[in-house]
Kinemage of the C-alpha trace (Angstrom):
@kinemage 1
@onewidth
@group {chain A} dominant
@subgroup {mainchain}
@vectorlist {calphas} color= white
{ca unk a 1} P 65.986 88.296 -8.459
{ca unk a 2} L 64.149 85.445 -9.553
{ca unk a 3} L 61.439 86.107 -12.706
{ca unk a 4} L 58.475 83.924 -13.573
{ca unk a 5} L 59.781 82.590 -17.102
{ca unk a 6} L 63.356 81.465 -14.747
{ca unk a 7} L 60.607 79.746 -12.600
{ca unk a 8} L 58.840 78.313 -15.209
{ca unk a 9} L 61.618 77.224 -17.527
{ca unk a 10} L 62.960 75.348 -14.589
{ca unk a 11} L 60.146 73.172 -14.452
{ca unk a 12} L 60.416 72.009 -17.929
{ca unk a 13} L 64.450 71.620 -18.282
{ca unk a 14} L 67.072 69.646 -15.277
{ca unk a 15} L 70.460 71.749 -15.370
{ca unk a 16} L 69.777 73.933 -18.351
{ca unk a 17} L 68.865 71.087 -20.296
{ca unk a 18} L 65.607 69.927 -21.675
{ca unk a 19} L 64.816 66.220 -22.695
{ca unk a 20} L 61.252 66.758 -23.809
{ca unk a 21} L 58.808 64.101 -25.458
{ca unk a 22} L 56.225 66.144 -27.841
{ca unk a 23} L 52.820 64.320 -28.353
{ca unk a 24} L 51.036 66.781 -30.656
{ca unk a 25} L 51.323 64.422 -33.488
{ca unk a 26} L 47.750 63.581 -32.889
{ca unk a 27} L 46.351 66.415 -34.604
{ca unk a 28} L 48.308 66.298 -37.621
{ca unk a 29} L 48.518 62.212 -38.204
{ca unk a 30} L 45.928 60.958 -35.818
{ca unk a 31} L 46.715 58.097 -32.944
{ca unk a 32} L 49.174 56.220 -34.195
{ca unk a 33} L 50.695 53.737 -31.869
{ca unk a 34} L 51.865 55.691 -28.749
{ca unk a 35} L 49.051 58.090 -29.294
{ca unk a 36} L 46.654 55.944 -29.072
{ca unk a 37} L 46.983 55.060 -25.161
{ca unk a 38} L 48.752 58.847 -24.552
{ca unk a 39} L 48.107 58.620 -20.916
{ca unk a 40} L 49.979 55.312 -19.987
{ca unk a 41} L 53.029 56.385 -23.002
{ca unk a 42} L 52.860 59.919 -21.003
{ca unk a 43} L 53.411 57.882 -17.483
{ca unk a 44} L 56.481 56.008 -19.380
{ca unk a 45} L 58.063 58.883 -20.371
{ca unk a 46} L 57.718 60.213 -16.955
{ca unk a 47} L 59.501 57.520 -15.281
{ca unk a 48} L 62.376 57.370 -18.212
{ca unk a 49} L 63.459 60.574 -16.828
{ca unk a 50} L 62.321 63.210 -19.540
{ca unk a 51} L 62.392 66.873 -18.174
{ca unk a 52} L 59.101 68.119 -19.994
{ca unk a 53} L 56.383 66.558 -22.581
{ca unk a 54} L 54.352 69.187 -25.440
{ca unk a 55} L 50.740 68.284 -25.844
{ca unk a 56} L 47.738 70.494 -26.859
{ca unk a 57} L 45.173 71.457 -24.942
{ca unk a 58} L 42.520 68.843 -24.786
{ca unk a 59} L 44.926 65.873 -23.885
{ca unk a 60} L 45.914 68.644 -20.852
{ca unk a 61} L 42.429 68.266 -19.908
{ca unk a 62} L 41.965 64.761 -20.105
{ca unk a 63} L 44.880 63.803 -18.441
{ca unk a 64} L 43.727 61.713 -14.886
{ca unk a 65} L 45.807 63.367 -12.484
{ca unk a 66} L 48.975 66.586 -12.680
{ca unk a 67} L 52.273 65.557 -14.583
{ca unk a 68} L 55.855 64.978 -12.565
{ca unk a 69} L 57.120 66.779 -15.790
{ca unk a 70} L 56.717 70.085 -17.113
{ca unk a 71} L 54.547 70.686 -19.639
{ca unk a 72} L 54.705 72.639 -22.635
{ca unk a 73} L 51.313 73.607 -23.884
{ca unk a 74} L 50.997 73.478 -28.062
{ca unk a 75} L 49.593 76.599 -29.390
{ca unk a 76} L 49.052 75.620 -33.345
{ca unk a 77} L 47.996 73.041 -35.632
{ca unk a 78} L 47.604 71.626 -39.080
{ca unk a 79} L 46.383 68.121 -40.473
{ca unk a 80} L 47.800 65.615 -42.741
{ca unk a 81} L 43.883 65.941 -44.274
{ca unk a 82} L 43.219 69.128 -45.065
{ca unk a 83} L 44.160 71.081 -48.013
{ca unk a 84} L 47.153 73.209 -46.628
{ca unk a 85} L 49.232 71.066 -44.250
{ca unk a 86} L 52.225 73.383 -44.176
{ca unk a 87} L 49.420 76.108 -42.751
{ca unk a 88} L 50.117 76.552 -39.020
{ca unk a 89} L 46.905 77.896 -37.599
{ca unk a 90} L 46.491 79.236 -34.271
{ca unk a 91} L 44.323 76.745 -31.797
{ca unk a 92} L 44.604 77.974 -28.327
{ca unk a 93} L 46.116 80.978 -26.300
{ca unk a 94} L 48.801 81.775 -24.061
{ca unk a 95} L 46.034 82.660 -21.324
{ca unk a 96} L 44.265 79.701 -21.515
{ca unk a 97} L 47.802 77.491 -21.120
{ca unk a 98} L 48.011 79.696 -18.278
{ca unk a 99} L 44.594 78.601 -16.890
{ca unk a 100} L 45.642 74.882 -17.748
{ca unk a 101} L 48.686 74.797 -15.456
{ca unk a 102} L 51.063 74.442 -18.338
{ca unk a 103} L 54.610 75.677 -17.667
{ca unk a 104} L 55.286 77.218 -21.157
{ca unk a 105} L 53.754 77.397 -25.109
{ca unk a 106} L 55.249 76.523 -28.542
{ca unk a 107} L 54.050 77.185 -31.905
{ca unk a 108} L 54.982 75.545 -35.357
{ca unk a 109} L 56.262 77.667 -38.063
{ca unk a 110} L 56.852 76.451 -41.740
{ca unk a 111} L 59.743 78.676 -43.113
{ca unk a 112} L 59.751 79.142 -47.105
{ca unk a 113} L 56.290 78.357 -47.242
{ca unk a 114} L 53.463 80.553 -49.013
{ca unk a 115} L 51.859 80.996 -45.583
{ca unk a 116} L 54.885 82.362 -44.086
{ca unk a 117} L 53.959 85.863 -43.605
{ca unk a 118} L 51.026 84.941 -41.406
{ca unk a 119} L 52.682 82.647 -39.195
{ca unk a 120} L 55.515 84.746 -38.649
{ca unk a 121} L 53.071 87.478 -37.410
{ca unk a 122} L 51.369 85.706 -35.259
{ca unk a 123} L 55.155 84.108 -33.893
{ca unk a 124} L 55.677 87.715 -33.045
{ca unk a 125} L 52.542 88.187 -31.270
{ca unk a 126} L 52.549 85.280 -29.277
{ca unk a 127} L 56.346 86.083 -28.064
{ca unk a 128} L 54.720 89.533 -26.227
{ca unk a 129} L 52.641 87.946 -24.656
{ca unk a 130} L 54.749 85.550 -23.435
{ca unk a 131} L 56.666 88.149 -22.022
{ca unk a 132} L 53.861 89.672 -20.661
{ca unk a 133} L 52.697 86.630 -18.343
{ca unk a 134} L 56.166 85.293 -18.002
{ca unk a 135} L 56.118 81.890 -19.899
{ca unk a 136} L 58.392 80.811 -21.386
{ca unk a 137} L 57.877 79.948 -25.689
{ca unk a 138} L 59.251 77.842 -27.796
{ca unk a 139} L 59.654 78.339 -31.601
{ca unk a 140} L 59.141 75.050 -33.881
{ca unk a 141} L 60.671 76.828 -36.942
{ca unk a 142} L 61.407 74.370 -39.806
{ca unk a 143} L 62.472 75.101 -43.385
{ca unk a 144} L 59.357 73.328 -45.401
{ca unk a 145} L 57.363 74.753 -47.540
{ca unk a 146} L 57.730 76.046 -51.868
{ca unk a 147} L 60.693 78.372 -51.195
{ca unk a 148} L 62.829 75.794 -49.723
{ca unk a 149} L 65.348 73.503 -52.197
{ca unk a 150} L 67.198 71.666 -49.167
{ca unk a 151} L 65.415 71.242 -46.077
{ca unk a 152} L 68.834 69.950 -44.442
{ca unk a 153} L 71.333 72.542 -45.501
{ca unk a 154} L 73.227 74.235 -42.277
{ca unk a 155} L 72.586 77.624 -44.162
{ca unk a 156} L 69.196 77.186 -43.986
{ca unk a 157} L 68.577 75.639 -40.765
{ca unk a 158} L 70.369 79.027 -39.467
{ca unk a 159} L 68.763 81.160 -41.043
{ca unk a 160} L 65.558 79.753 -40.190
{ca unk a 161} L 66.675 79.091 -36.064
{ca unk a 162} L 67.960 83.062 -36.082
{ca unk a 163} L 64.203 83.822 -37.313
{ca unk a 164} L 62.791 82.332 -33.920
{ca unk a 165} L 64.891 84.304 -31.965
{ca unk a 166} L 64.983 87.562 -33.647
{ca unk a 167} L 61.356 87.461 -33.080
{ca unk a 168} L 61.143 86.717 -29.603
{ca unk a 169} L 61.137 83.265 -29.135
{ca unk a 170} L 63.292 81.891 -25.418
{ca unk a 171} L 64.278 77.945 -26.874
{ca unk a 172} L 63.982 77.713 -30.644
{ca unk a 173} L 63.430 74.146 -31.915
{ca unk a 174} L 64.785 73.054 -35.421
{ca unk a 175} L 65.775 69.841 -37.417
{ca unk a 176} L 69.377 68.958 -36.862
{ca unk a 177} L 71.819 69.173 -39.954
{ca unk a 178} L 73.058 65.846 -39.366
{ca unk a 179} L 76.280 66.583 -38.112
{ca unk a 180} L 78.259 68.388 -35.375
{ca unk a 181} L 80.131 70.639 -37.344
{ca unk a 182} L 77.328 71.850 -39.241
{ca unk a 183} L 75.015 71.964 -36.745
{ca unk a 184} L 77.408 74.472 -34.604
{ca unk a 185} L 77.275 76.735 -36.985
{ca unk a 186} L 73.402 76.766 -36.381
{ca unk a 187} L 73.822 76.750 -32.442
{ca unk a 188} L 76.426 80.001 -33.116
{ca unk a 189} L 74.153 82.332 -35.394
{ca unk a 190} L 70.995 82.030 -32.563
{ca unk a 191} L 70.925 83.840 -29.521
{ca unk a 192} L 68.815 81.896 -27.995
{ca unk a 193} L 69.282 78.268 -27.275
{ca unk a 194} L 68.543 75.481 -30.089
{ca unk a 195} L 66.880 72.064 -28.929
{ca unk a 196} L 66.624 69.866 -31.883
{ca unk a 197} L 63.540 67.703 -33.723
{ca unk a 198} L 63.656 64.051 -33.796
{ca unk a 199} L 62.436 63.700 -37.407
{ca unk a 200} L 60.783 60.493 -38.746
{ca unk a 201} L 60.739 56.879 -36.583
{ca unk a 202} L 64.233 55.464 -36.769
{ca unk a 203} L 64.963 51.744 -36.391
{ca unk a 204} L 68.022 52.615 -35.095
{ca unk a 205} L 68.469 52.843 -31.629
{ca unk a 206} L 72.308 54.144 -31.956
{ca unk a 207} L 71.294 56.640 -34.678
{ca unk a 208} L 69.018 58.362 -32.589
{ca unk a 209} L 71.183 58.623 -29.833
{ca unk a 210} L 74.027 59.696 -31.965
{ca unk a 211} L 71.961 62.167 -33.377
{ca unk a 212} L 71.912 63.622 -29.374
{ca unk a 213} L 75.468 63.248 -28.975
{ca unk a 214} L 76.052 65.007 -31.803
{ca unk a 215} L 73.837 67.972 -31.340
{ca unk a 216} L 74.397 68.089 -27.985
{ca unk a 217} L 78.443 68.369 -28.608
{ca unk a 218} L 77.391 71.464 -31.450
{ca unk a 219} L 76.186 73.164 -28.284
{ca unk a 220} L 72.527 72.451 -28.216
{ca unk a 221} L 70.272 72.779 -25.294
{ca unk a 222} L 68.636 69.497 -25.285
{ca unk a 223} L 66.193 67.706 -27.815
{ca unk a 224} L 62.790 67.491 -28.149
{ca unk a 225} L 62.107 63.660 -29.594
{ca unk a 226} L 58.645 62.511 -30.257
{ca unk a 227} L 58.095 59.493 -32.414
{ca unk a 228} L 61.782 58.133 -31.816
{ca unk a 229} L 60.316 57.725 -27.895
{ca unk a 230} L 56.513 57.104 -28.149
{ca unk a 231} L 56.989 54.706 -30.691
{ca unk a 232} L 59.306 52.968 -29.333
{ca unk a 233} L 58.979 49.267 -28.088
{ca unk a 234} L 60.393 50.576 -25.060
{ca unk a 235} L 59.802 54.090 -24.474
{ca unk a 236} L 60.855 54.127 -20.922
{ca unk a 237} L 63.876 52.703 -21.952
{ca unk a 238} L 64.880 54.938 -24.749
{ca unk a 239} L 63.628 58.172 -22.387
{ca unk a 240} L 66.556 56.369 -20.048
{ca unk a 241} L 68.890 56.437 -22.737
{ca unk a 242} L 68.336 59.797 -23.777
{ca unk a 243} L 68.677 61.337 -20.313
{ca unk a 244} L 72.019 59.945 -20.269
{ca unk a 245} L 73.357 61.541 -23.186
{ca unk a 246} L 71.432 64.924 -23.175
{ca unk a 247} L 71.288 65.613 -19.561
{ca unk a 248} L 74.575 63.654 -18.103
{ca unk a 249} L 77.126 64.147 -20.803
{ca unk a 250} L 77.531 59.901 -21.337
{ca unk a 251} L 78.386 58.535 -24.216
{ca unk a 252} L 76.402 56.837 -26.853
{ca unk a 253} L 78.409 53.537 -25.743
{ca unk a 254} L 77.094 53.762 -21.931
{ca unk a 255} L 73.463 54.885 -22.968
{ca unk a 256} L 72.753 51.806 -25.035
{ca unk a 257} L 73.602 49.954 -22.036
{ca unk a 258} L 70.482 50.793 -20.669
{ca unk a 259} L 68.537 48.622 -23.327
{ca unk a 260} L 70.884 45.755 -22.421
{ca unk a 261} L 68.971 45.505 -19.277
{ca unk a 262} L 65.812 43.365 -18.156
């Protein structure tokens, strides 16, 4: 028997793996390049191949005509301007995603920081009632905030993945630890299955890539890579690239291929 989150999460993955673009940078740092023409870098990252994109509600509205990807609706949101950046608040419902047509939700929690507590009840709220209308959520859970020393330690990054899960969360999201040993050990200690962050704009294209081989050989469901696609010169390109390695098991080596092309 078929349930509505195995419907949904099928729309937003290809093969049990997601390759998903998230644009909901534009709340927290504005329209920076990529942003700034969102439809026509959505439409690229359509025809690269990725399986979902993660926008907030108002660019869900805007948008000119239905995705060929899934979309995961954003259901928090901080600035870069306010006072409390590392304060997740809670912009928009899983009802109203519902009502937009998106195919699942994701919040943003800040592990170790002094608004913890409130994030992580509202992470557990939002999880039933996820269950309750059958869409799928996603748990951004990163270690940021006073209470954390290393940001990249595999300890950490485990502890703060197995949070997601414990509290209800289908796909938890999380920085990798920058290597595949490590990261397995992140992958092992959560139930439910780890796509990682693409962190800050790399002017690498073979680190980025290796950072999906590698996460993707630790046992990781897929990535989730914002500015390391919509900033790119090329973003259909590097969506190309990525597909390769994340959804076809291909090496780095045949991937960057694809930007030897015309």
């Amino acid at each position: 028997m078929v349930f509505g989150k195995q419907v949904r999460l099928s729309r937003i993955t290809s093969n049990g793996r997601m390759l998903c673009v998230p644009f909901d940078h534009g709340v927290s740092i504005g329209p920076v390049k990529g942003l700034d023409t969102i439809s026509e870098t959505i439409e690229k990252v359509e025809q690269g191949g990725a399986t979902a994109i993660l926008v907030h509600k108002g660019i869900i509205r805007t948008l000119a005509k239905p995705t060929r990807v899934g979309v995961i609706m954003h259901l928090s949101a901080s600035t870069s301007l306010g006072p409390a950046p590392n304060r997740k608040v809670w912009v928009a419902s899983v009802e109203e995603a519902i009502r937009l047509g998106a195919d699942a939700v994701s919040v943003h929690v800040n592990v170790g920081s002094k608004e913890e507590p409130e994030m992580l009840v509202k992470l557990g709220t939002v999880a039933d009632e996820c269950d309750k209308w059958q869409i799928p959520f996603i748990a951004m859970m990163y270690p940021r905030g006073e209470g954390i020393k290393d940001p990249n330690d595999p300890d950490t990054l485990a502890h703060v993945a197995r949070i997601g899960a414990e509290l209800g969360a289908d796909i938890v999201k999380t920085p990798y630890t920058g290597d595949t040993d490590s990261f397995r050990k992140v992958v092992r200690g959560c139930p439910a299955p780890v796509v990682i962050a693409g962190g800050p704009k790399s002017d690498s294209d073979h680190e980025v890539l290796q950072t999906a081989s590698g996460a993707m050989k630790a046992g990781a469901y897929g990535v989730t890579f914002g500015r390391n696609v919509f900033q790119h010169e090329d973003p259909v390109k590097m969506v190309r690239a990525l597909s390769l390695v994340v959804l076809e098991n291909r090496s780095v080596e045949d991937a960057l291929e694809v930007f030897k092309g015309g």
